[in-house]
N, C-alpha and C positions, 0 to 999 in steps of 0.2 A: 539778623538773628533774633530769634524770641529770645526778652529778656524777661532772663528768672528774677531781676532787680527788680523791674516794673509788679511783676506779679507778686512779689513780697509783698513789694511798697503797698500795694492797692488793698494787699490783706489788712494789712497795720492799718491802713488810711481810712479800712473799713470797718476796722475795729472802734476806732478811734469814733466816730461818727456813731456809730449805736452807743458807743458810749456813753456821748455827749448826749445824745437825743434823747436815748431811756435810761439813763443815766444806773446802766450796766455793764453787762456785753458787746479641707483638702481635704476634699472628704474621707474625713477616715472612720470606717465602718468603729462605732461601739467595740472597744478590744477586750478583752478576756479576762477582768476582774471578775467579769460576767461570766463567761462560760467556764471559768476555772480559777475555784475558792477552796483553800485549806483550812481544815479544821482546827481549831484553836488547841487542840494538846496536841499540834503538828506530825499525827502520826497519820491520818486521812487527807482524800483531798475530793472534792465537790466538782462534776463534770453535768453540763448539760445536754442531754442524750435525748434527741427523741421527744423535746420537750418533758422528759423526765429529767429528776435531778437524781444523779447516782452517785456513791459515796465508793468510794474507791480506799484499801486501807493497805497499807505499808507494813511487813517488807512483800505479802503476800501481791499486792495488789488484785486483790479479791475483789469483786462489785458485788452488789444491791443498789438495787431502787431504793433511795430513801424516800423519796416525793415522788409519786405517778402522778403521770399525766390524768387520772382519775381525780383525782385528790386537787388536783389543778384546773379542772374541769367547775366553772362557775356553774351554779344551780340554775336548770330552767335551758342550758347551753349545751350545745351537742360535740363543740370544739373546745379542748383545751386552749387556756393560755398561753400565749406564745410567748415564751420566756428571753428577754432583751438580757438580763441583768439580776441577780438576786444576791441576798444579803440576810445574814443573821442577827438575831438580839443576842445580846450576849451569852445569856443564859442556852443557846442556840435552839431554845423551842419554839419559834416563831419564826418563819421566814417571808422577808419582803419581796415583792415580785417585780419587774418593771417590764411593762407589755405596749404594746400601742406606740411606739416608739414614733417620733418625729426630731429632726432636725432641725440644729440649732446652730447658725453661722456653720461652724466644723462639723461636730458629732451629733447625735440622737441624746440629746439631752431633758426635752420635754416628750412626758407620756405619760401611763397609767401603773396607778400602783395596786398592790392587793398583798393581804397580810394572811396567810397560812398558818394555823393552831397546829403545830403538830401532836397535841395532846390532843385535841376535840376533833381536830378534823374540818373548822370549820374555818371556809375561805370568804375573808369579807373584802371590797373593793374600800378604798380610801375615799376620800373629795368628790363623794357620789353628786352632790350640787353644786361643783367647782364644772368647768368647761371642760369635755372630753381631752384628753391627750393634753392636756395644761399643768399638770403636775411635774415640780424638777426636786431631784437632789433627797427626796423623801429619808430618814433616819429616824430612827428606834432611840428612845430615852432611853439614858443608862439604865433605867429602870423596868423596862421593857415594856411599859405600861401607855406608852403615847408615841403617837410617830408624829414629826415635823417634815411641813414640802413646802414647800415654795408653788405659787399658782398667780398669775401672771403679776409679776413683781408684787407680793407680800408675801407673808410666812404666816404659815398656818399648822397650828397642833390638833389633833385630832385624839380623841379616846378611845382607846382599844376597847374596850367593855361596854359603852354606849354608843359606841360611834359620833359622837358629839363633835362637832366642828368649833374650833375658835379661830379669829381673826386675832391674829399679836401684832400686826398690823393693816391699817387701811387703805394709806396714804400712797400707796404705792401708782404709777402712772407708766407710761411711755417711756418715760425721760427720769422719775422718781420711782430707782429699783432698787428694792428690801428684799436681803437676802440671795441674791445671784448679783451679775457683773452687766456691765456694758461692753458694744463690742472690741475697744481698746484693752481693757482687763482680760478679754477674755483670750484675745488675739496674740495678745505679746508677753503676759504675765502668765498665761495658762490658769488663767482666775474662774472656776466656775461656780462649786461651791461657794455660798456665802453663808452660811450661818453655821455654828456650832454648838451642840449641846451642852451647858452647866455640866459636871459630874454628879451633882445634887439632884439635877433631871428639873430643879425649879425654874430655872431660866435659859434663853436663849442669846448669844453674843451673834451679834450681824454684822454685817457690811450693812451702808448705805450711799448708792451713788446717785450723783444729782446732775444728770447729764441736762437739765433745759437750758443750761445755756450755751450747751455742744452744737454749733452751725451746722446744721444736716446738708449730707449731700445728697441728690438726687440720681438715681438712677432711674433709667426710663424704661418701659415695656412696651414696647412698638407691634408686638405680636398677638397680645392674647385677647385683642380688642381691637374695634374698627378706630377707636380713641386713645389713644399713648395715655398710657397711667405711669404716674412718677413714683416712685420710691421712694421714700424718706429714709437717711440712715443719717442716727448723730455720730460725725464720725471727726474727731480732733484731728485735723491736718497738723503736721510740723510747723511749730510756731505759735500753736495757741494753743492756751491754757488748755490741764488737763479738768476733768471731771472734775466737782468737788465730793470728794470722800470722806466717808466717816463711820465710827463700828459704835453699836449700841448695845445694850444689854437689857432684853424686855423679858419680867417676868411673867412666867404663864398663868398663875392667878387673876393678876388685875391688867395684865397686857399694854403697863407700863415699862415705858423706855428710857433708859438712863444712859445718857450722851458721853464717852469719854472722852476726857480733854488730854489729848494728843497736839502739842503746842507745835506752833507753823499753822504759813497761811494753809487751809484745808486745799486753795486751787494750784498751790503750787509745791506737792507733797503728793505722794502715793502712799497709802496702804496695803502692803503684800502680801502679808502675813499676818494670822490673828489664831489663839488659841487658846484655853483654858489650861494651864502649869497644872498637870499631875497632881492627885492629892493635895490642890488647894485650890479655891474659886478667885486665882485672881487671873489674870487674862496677861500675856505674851503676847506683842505685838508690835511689826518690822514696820518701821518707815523710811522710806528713800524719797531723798529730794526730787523734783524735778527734771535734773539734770543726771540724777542715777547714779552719781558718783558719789555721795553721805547716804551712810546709812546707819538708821539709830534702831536699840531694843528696846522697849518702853516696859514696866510692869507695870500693869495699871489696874486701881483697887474698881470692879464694877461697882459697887453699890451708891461709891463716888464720884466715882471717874476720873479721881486724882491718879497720877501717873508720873511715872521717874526711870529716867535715862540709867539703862547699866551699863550699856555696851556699841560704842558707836565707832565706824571702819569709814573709812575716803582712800579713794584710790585717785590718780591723773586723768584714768579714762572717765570707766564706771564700775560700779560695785556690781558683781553677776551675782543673781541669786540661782542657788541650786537648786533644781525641780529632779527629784528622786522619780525614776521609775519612768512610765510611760505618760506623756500630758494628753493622748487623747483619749483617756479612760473616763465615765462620766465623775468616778469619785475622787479624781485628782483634785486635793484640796491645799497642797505645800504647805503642810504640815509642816511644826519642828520635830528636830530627832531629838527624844528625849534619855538623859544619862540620870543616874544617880535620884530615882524616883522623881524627876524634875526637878533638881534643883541646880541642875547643868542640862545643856544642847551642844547635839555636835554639829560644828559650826566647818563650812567652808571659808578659805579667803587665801587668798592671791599674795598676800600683801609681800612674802619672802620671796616672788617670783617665780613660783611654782602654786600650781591648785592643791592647797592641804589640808586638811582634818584638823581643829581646834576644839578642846572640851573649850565651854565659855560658863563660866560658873555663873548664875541669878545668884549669886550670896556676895558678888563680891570678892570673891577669890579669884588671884591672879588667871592668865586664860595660858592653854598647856596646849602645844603644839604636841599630837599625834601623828601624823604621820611626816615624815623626814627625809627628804636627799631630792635631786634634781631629776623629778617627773612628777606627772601630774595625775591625783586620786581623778578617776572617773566618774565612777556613781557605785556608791552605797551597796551592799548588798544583805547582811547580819550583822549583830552586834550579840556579842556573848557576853551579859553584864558578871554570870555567875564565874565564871573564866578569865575576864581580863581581855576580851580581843576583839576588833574591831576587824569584817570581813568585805573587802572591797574590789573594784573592778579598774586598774590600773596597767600601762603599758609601757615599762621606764625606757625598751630599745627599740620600739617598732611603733609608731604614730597612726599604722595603719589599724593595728591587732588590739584586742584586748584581753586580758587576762585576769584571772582573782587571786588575787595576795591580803597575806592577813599581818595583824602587828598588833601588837597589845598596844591597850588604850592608856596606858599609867603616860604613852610616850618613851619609854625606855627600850621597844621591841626592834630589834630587825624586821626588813621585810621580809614575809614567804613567800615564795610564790605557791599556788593549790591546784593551778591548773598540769595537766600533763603534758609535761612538757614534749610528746609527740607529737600534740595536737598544736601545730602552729597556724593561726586564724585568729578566730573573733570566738570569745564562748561571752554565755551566757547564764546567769541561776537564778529563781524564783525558790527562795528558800522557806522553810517548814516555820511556822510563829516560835516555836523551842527550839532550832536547829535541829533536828535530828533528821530530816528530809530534806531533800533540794531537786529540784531538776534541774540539772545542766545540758542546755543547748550549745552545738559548734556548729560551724559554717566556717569555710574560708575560699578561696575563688573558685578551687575546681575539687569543694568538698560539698556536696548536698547539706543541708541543714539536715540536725539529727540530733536528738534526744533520749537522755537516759537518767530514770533516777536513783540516784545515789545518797550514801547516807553520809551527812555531809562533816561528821566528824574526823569520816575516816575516808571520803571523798571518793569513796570503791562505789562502783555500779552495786545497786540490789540486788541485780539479776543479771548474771555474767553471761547469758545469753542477747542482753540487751545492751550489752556494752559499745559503746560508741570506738572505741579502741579496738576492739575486739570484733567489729564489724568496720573499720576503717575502708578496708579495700570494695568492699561492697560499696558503698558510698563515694569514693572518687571517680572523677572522670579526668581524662584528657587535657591537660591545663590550655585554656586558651588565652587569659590575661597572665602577662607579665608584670612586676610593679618593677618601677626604679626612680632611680635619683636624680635630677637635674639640677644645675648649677647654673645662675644667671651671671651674666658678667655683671653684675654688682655682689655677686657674692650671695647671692641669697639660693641655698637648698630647697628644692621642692620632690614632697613626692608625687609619683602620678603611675598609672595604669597604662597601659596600651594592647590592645587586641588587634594583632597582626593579619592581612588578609590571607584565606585559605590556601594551601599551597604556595606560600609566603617565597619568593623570588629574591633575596637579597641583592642584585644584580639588575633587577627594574626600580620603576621610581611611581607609588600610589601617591594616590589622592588621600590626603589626612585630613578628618572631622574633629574635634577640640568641643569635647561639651562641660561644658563653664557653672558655675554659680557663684563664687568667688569671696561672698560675704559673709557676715560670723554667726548666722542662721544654723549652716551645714556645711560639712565636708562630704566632698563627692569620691575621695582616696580610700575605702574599708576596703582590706583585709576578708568580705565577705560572699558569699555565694548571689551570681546573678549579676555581679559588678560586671561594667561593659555591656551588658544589654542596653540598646536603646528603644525604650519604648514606644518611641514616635516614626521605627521605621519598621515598614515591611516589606519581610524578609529577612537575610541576614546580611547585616555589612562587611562582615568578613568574606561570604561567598561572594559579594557580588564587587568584591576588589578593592575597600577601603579600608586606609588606616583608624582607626576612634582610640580617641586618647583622653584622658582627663587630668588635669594638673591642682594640686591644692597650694594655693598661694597662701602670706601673711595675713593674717585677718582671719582665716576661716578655723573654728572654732576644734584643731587639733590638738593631742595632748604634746605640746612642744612650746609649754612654758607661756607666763604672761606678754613678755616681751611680745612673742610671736603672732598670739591672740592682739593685742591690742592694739598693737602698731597703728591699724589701720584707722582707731580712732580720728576724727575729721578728715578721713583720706578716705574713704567710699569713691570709688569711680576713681580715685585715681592709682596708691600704691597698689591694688587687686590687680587693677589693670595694667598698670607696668611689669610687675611680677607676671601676669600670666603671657607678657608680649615679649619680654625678654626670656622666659624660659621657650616660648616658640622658638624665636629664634635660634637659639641653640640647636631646638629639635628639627629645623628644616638643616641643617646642616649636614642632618643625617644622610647617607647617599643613598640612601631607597625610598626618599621624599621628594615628591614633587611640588615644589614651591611653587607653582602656579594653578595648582588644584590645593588650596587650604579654604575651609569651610569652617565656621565655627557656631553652637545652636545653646537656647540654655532657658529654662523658664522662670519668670519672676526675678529673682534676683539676677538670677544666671540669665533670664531676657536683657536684666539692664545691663551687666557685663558683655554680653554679645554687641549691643548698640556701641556701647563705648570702645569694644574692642575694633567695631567695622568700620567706626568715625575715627578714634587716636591714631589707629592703627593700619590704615586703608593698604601700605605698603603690604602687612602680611597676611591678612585677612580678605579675601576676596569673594566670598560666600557666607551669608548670615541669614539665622531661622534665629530669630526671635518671639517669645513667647509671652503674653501677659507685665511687661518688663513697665520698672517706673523708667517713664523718660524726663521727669521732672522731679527733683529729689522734694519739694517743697509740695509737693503732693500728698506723700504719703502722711502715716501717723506718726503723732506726736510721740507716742512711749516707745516704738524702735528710731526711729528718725534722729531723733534727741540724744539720745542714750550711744548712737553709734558715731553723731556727728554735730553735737552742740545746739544751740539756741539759735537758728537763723538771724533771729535780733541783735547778734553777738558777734559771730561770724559767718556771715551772709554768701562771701567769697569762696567756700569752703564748699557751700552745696552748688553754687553756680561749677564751679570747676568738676566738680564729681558728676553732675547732669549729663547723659548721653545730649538731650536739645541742645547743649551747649557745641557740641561738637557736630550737629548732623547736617552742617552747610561739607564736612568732606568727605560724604561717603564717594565713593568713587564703585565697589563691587556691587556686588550681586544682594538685594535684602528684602526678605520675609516677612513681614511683621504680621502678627498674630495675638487677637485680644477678645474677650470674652465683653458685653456689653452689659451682662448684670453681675461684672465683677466686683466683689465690695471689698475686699481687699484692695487691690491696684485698681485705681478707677480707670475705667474706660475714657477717661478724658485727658488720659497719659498719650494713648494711639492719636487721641485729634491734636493734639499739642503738637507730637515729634509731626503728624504730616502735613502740619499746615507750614510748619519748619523745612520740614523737605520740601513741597512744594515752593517755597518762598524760592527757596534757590535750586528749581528745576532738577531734583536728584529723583530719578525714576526708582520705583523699586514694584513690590507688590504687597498689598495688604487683605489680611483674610478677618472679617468682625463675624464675632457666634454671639446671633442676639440669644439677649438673657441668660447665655453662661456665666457661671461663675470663675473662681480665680482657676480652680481646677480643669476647665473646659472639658467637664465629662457630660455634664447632663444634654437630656435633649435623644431624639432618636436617631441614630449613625452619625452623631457627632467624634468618636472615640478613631472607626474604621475612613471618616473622612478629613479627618484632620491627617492622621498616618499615611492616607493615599495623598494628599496637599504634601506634606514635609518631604513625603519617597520622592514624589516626581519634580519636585525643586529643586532637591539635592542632586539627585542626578542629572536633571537639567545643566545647573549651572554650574555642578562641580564633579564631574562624571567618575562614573568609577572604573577599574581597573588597571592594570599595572600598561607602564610604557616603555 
């Protein structure tokens, strides 16, 4: 058996030795901040049309062009710019443009900016001497009078009226990044933004991470040269030190930096969170241990860098931090929610055993639980300070669904619920800066997604012709997933999904597919439209005679309480996995299952749950498509690895046992395996690990590598259409369909 012991050991052993010697050491398209912005007296809202930007106004929903593509048309240029992304100065007579867009790990995060007068009309480009499409994160001074970017790891302020360049800093390298993240930060914290504006518009507060002594890993390019070119990525495996972090505050005069002391070793502490307190220039900023389970608020004065603990939470597992909204947007910054002109945040925390709402008072006043009873707040939606109410996304009797309920914030309110209670699913709101607008999206399995907006006091459609209720039957189709409940003989409930084959025979026995993820990433159980497609098979599984089913076990991040979430803390690979083999069993019990056609398929996380489940599990499992899957827990990164299952230094036993390698001397079925070779998330040196494991003890299977994909395996030309024709003709191969 490959031992995950040896390979620890030789980390440590080679840690130790540089020590001693040198006496040291998915892709998701850009989303819709960008194509859809509300106006700050929340009665308009900003669409990108045409590369025009058009102003849209409420209850009329009237348009104009406020910005043509004329207007956006650079001097000397016969083409408008092609608008990625845009943003206001406060005063919203200026707008920021973001064009030229290129990718960065996940999203389009570096590219090109330009500033629009909408007084004068006149459109200037930003960092005209900085490198084409190397501009990130660009922002407008409170004062409207300078924009700050980031340009390849430093920060740069720029004059609106001279166009004048400054450097606030130099220093910046490869491995020394001012003002954006590395790819640990960026990957697992949703950390992309790094710097924030003073309210004064004098200074800037930064991150700074110090990745050169992050061990790079290699990845290789065997294709785009007669010579293999390697890859360098610093990428902290589990088990070694993270990054070391630190936030600065450099004023833009003299483009001096003033270091705050943030007490803890710098390599063994995170930085999550960093912002300037409303109406005062001192800086809010979250640090969580290593270990992810202490977590402190610091207020710290910049000009000193003196700093003091207000507010610090531990948990058994780990402390989850809340990330509001969508994280693949470029301006996702994990901001705090600020109450009481800043001198309170509404705080999340677990700690009653339920996900709740806390004001946390910066003065030192006791901290007031908001929201109350046994279910768990979702995400954020409005907050009515002039009101008393606090407007949220929660789903106290259905784990699948979710719904908006509101409660006053004093903490003395009932729940309400706001949603219509016709509409049973999943909704959604993007509400107006003053409340008095919202769009509400539904979706639920066999309802189309649909949209309408409403005025959100009174929560009535603006236009009763647009009404989502009111056009209901329009919108449904034919239900073809069921959801229900399973009961393992240890007692544990799950819910799960199933999509029954066409002309459904109860009196025959299909072949049932099981597609997995299993870990506290994602649940694969919503309540929402589209659920049960699988996207890696063509055709339709249903017509061509299989059952597909999906189970969410303990661990995967459902509103069903901490207990439920956490469980799985140092159990990866193993409680997931027993939960989702004992709820099978149950389900082949069923008399129209054929337990000798079960298949089960899942990517990334759900690849390493498929391994584990084909090796624990070889009895029930006889067909597996595994995808991109860590087959070595001690592989991955340090800030999920950790956070989900301790310090390998500590408890070492814990990741050998969770390991698919550890188990892949028993496959006995049918197995797939599938891996991208410029994956930088799950490296590619997960697939040569598990086959040189299989090989050791002659288990046949078959293995597909897409050089230079990544985790995603999208890129590339008919990689998308030929992985799907790989999965179809496997699956039916080995685990055939139709009924018997």
């Amino acid at each position: 058996m490959c031992s995950l012991k040896k390979i620890f050991s030789f980390k440590v052993q080679l840690k130790s030795v540089l020590f001693f010697a040198i006496i040291v050491l998915v892709s998701f398209q850009v989303f819709s901040q960008g194509g859809f912005k509300w106006s700050n007296d929340g009665n308009s809202y900003y669409r990108i049309e045409n590369n025009d930007i058009v102003q849209y106004t409420l209850p009329s929903n009237d348009s104009k062009v406020l910005i043509s593509k004329e207007q956006l048309t650079p001097m000397g240029n016969k083409n408008p710019l092609a608008v990625s992304y845009f943003t206001f100065s406060d005063d919203e007579q200026k707008v920021l443009i973001f064009t030229n867009t290129k990718r960065v790990w996940r999203i389009n995060t570096k590219g090109d900016y330009w500033v629009l007068d909408k007084v004068t009309g006149v459109l200037q480009q930003l960092g005209k001497t900085l490198p084409e499409s190397s501009l990130m994160f660009a922002k407008f001074s409170p004062d409207g009078k300078k924009v700050a970017y980031v340009s390849e790891n430093n920060i740069y302020v720029e004059n609106l009226d001279t166009s004048k360049i400054k450097a606030l800093t130099t220093d910046g390298t490869i491995t020394l990044i001012n003002g954006t993240f590395d790819w640990a930060y960026e990957e697992e914290f949703a950390c992309r933004d790094g710097f924030r504006w003073n309210p004064d518009s004098k200074s800037i507060a930064y991150w700074q991470i110090d990745a050169s002594d992050i061990k790079k890993f290699y990845m290789i390019n065997n294709t785009d040269a007669i010579y293999s070119q390697p890859i360098p990525l610093e990428y902290p495996k589990v088990g070694e030190k993270p990054s070391l972090c630190k936030v600065g505050v450099v004023t833009v005069d003299d483009a001096k930096t003033t270091w705050m002391d943030i007490p803890g070793d710098l390599r063994e502490n995170y930085l999550v969170r960093m912002e300037f307190i409303p109406s005062t220039k001192k800086l809010l900023i979250q640090q969580l241990n290593r270990k992810q389970n202490h977590s402190k608020l610091f207020i710290v004065e910049p000009k000193t860098g003196v700093s003091k603990v207000i507010q610090e939470e531990s948990d058994a597992a780990w402390v989850d931090i809340y990330q509001p909204g969508n994280p693949y947007t470029i301006d996702f910054t994990n901001n705090f929610i600020w109450l009481n002109g800043g001198k309170s945040i509404l705080w999340t925390s677990e700690k009653d055993g339920w996900r709740h709402l806390y004001n946390v008072s910066l003065e030192g006043k006791p901290e007031k639980l908001i929201t109350k009873g046994a279910y768990d707040f979702i995400d954020l939606t409005h907050i009515d300070i002039k009101k008393g109410y606090v407007y949220f996304m929660a789903s106290p009797n259905n784990a699948t669904q979710s719904y908006l309920y509101k409660t006053s914030l004093n903490g003395n309110g009932k729940l309400q619920l706001l949603s219509p209670k016709t509409l049973e699913g999943t909704h959604g709101y993007s509400v107006s800066p003053t409340g008095t607008y919202a769009i509400h999206t539904f979706s639920n399995h066999f309802t189309r997604p649909s949209r309408e907006f409403i005025s959100f006091t009174t929560q009535k459609p603006v236009k009763a012709s647009e009404s989502i209720e009111a056009n209901l039957i329009n919108l449904q189709e034919t239900p073809k997933v069921e959801f229900f409940k399973v009961k393992t003989s240890e007692g544990v409930e799950m819910d799960g999904w199933i999509v029954k084959p066409t002309n459904f025979d109860a009196t025959k026995k299909y072949p049932i597919v099981f597609y997995v993820y299993s870990e506290p990433a994602t649940t694969t159980v919503t309540d929402t439209y589209g659920i049960g497609r699988n996207r890696n098979y063509n055709g339709s599984m249903a017509d061509d005679g299989y059952i597909y089913i999906s189970l969410d076990n303990r661990g995967t991040p459902a509103p069903k309480g901490r207990e439920w979430r956490k469980s799985i803390y140092r159990n990866i690979g193993r409680i997931n996995i027993k939960d989702q083999a004992l709820a099978a069993k149950e389900i082949l019990k069923w008399d129209f299952v054929d337990s000798s056609r079960v298949a089960v398929w899942g990517h990334s996380g759900g690849g390493s749950a498929t391994l584990n489940l084909m090796f624990q599990y070889p009895d029930i499992y006889k067909t597996g498509i595994s995808l991109a899957a860590v087959a070595n827990q001690l592989t991955y990164d340090n800030i999920y690895q950790e956070r989900f299952m301790g310090l390998p230094q500590e408890n070492l036993e814990d990741f050998v046992n969770g390991s698919p390698v550890t188990y892949a001397k028993n496959l006995v079925g049918n197995l797939l395996y599938i891996h991208g070779t410029g994956d930088d998330n799950v490296h590619y040196q997960n697939a040569e690990i598990l086959i040189n494991e299989l090989v050791k003890y002659n288990k046949q299977f078959q293995f597909m590598a897409y050089p230079n994909r990544t985790h995603g395996i999208r890129e590339g030309e008919g990689t998308s259409e030929h992985l799907r024709t790989l999965y179809t003709n496997y699956l039916k191969t080995y685990c055939p369909p139709g009924a018997k």
